[in-house]
MIDOSE-1310 file (N, C-alpha, C; in nm, 2 decimals, decimal comma, always signed):
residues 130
xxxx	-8,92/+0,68/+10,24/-8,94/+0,69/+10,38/-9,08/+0,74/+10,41; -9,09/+0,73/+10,49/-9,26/+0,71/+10,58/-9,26/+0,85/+10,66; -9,38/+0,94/+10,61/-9,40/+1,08/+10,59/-9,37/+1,08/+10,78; -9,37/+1,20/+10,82/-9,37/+1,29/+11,00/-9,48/+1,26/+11,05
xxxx	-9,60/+1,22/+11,02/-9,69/+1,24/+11,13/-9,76/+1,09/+11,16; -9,73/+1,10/+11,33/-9,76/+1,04/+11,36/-9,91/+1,07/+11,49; -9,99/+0,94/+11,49/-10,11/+0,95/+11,54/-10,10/+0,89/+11,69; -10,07/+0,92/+11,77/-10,14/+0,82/+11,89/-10,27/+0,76/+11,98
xxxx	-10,36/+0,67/+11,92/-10,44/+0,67/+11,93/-10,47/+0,60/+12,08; -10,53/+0,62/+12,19/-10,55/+0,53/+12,30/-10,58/+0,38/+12,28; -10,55/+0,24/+12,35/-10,63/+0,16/+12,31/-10,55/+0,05/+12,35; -10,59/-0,07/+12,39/-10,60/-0,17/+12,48/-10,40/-0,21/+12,41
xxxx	-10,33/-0,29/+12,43/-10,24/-0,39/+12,34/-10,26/-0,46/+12,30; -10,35/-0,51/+12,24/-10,38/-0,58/+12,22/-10,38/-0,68/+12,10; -10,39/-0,77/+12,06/-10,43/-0,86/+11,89/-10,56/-0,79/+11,82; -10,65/-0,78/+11,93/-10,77/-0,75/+11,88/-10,73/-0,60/+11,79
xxxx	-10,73/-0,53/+11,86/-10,68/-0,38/+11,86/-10,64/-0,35/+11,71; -10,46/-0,43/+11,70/-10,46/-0,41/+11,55/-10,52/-0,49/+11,44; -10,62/-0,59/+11,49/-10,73/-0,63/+11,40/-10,80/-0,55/+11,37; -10,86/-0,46/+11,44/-10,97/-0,37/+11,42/-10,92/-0,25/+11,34
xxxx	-10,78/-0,20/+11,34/-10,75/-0,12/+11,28/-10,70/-0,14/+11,14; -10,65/-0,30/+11,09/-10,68/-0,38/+11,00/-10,79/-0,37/+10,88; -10,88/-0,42/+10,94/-11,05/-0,38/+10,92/-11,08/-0,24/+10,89; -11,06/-0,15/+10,96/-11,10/-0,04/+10,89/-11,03/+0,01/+10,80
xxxx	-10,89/-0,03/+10,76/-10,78/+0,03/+10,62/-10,87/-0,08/+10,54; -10,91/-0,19/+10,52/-10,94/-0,28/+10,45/-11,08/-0,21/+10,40; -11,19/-0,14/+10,46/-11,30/-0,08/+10,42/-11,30/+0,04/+10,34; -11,17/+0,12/+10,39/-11,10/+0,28/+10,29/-11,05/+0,19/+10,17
xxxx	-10,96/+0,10/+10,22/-10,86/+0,07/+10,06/-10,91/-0,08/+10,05; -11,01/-0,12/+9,99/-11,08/-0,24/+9,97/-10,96/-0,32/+9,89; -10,86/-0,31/+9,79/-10,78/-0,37/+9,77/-10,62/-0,37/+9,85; -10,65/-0,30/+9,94/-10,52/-0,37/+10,03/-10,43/-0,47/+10,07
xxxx	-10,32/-0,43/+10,06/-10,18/-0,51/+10,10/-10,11/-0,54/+10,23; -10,08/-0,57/+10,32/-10,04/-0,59/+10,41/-9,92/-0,65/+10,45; -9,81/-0,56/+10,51/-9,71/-0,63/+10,58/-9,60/-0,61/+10,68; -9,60/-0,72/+10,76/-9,51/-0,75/+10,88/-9,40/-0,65/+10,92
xxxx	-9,40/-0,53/+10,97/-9,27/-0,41/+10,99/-9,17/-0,49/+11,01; -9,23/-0,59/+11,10/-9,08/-0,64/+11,16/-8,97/-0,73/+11,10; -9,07/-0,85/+11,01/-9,06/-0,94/+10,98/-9,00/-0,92/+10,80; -9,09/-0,84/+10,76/-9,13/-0,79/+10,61/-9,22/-0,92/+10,56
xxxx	-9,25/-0,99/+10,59/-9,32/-1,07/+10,58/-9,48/-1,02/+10,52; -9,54/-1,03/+10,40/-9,64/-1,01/+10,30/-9,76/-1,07/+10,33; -9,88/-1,03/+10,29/-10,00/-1,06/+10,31/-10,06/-0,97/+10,23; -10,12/-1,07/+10,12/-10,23/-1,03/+10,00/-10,34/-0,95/+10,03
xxxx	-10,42/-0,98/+10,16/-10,52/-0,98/+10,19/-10,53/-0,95/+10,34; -10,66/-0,89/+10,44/-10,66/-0,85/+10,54/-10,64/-1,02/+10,62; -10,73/-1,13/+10,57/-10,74/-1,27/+10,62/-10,65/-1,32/+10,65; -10,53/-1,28/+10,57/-10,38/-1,41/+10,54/-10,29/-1,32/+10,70
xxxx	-10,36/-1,20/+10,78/-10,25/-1,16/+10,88/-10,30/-1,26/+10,98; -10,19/-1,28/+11,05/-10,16/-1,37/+11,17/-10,18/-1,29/+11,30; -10,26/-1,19/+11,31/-10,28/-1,14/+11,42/-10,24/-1,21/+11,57; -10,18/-1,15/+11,63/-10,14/-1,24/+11,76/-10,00/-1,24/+11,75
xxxx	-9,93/-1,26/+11,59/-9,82/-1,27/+11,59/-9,73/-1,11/+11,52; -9,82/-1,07/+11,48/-9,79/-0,88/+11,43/-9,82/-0,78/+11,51; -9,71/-0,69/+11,52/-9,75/-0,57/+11,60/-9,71/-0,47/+11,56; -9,65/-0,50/+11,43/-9,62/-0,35/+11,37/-9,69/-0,40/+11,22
xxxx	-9,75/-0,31/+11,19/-9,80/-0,36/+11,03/-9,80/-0,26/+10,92; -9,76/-0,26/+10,84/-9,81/-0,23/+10,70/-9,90/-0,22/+10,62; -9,92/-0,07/+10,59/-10,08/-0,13/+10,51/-10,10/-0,05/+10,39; -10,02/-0,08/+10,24/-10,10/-0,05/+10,13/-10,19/+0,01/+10,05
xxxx	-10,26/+0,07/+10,00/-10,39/+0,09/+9,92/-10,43/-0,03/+9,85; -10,31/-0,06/+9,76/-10,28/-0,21/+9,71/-10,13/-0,22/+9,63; -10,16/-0,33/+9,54/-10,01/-0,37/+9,51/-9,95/-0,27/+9,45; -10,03/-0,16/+9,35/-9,89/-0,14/+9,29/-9,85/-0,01/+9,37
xxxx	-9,89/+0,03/+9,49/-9,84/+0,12/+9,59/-9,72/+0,08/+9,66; -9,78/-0,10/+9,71/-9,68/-0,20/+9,79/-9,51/-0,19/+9,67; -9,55/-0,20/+9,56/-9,47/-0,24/+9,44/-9,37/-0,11/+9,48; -9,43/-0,02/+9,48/-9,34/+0,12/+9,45/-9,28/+0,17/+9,61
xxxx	-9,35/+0,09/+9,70/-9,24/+0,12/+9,80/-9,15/+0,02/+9,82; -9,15/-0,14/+9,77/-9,05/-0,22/+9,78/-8,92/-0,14/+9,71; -8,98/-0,10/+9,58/-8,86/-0,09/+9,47/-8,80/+0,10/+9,58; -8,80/+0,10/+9,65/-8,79/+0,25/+9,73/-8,82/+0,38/+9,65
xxxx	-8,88/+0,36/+9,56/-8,95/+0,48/+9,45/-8,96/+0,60/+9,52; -8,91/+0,71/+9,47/-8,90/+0,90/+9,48/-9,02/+0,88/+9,46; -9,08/+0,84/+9,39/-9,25/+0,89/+9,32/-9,37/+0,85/+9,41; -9,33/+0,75/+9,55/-9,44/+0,71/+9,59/-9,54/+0,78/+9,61
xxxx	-9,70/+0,78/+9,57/-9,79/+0,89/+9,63/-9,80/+0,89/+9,80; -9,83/+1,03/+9,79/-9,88/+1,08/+9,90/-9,98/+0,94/+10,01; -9,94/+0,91/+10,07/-10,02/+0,86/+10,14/-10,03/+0,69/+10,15; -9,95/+0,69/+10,03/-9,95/+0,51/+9,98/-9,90/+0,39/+10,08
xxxx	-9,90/+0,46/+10,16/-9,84/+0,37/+10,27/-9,90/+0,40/+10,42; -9,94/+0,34/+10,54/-9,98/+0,41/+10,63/-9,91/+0,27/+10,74; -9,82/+0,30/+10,89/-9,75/+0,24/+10,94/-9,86/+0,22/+11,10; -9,90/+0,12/+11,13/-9,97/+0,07/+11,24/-9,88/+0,00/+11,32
xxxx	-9,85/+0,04/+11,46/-9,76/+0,00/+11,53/-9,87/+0,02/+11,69; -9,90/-0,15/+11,73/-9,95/-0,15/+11,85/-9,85/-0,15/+11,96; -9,92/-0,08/+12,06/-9,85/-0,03/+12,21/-9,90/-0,13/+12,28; -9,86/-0,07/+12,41/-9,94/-0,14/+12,53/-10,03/-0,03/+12,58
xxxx	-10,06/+0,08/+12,52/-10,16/+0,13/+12,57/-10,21/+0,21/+12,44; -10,17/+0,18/+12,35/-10,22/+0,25/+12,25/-10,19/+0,20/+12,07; -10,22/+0,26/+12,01/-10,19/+0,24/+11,88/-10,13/+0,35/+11,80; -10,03/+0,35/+11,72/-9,98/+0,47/+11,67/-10,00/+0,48/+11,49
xxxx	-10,05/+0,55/+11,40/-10,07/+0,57/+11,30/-9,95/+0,65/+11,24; -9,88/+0,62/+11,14/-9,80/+0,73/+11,11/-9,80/+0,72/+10,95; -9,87/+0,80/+10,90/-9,86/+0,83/+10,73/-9,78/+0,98/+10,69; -9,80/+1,04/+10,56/-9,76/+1,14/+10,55/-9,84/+1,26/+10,58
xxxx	-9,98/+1,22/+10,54/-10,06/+1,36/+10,53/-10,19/+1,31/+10,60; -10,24/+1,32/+10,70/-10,36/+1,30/+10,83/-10,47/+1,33/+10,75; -10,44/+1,46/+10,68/-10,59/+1,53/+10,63/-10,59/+1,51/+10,46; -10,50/+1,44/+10,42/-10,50/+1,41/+10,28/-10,59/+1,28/+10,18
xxxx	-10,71/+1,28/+10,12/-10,74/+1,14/+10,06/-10,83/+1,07/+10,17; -10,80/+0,98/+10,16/-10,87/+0,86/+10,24/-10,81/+0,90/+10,43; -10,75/+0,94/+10,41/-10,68/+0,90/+10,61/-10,74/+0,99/+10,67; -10,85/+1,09/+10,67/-10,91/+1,13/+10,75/-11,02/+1,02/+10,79
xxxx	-11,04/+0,94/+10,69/-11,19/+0,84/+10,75/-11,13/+0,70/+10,82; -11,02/+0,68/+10,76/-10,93/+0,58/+10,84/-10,92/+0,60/+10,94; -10,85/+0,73/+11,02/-10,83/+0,79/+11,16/-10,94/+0,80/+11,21; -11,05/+0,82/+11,17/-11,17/+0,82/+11,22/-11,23/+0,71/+11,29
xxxx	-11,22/+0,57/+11,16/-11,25/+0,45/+11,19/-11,17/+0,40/+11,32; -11,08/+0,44/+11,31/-10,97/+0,34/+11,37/-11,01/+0,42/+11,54; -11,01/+0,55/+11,53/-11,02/+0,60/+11,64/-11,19/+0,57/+11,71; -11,26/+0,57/+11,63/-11,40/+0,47/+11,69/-11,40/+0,37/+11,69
xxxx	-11,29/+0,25/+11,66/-11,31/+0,12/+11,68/-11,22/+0,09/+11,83; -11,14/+0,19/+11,90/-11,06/+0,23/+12,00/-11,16/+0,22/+12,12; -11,25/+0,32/+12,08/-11,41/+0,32/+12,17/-11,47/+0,21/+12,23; -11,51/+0,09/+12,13/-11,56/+0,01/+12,15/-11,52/-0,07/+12,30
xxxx	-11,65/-0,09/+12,39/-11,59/-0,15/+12,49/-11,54/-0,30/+12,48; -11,57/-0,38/+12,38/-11,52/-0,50/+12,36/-11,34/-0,52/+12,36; -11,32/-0,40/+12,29/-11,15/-0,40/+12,25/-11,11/-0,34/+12,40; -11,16/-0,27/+12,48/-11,07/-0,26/+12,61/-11,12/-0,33/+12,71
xxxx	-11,14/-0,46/+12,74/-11,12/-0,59/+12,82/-11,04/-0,66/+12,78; -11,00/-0,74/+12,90/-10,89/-0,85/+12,84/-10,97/-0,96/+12,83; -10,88/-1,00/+12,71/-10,92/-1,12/+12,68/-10,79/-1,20/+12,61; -10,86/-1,34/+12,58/-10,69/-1,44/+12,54/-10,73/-1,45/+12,40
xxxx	-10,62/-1,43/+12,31/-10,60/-1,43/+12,21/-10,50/-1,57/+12,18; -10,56/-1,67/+12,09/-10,49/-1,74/+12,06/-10,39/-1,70/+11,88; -10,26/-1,70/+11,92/-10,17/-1,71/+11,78/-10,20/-1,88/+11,74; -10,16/-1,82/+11,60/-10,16/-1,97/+11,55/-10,02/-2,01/+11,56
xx	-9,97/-2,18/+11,60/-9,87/-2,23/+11,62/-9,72/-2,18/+11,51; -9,65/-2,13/+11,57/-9,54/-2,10/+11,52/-9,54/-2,18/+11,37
């Protein structure tokens, strides 16, 4: 199970939005995993998500973190998992430990890529065809 804290970060609804927060777990955990909340649907890599079509995502350190939460492992480390769920006005972060390892620079990133005035205009986002 997926630790108490959760983050609410401000920020457009956008595709863009959880791209950008994508991109910054991809810079902390350079081998990262990725997948679909909703769907369970897998992605090797930050490239292979279908942005446009995800809005709740998963995200890894890497596989054998991914490995140990499929198999629902007691032992998962602290933090091995972090849960990205876009809003319509926001983004929500929810890991176990905020100030633990890597997720204070994640929350950081993620919360300065929120800033950027590019990600709060609208704009059209094309999905790729069903």
């Amino acid at each position: 199970m997926i630790g108490g804290k959760d983050i609410v970060i401000p920020a457009v609804g956008s595709p863009a939005s959880l791209d950008a927060c994508a991109r910054v777990v991809q810079r902390q955990w350079p081998r990262a995993r990725f997948e679909d909340a909703e769907t369970a649907e897998k992605y090797s890599s930050y490239g292979a998500i279908p942005f446009g079509r995800v809005r709740q995502l998963l995200a890894y350190p890497n596989a054998q973190a991914e490995a140990s939460w499929d198999t629902d492992s007691a032992e998962s480390p602290i933090n091995s998992i972090l849960y990205l769920i876009l809003g319509e006005h926001s983004v929500t972060a929810v890991m176990d430990d905020p100030s633990f390892g890597e997720m204070p620079a994640i929350l950081d990133g993620i919360k300065r890529m929120m800033e950027i005035d590019i990600l709060n205009t609208d704009a059209v986002y094309f999905a790729e065809a069903a």
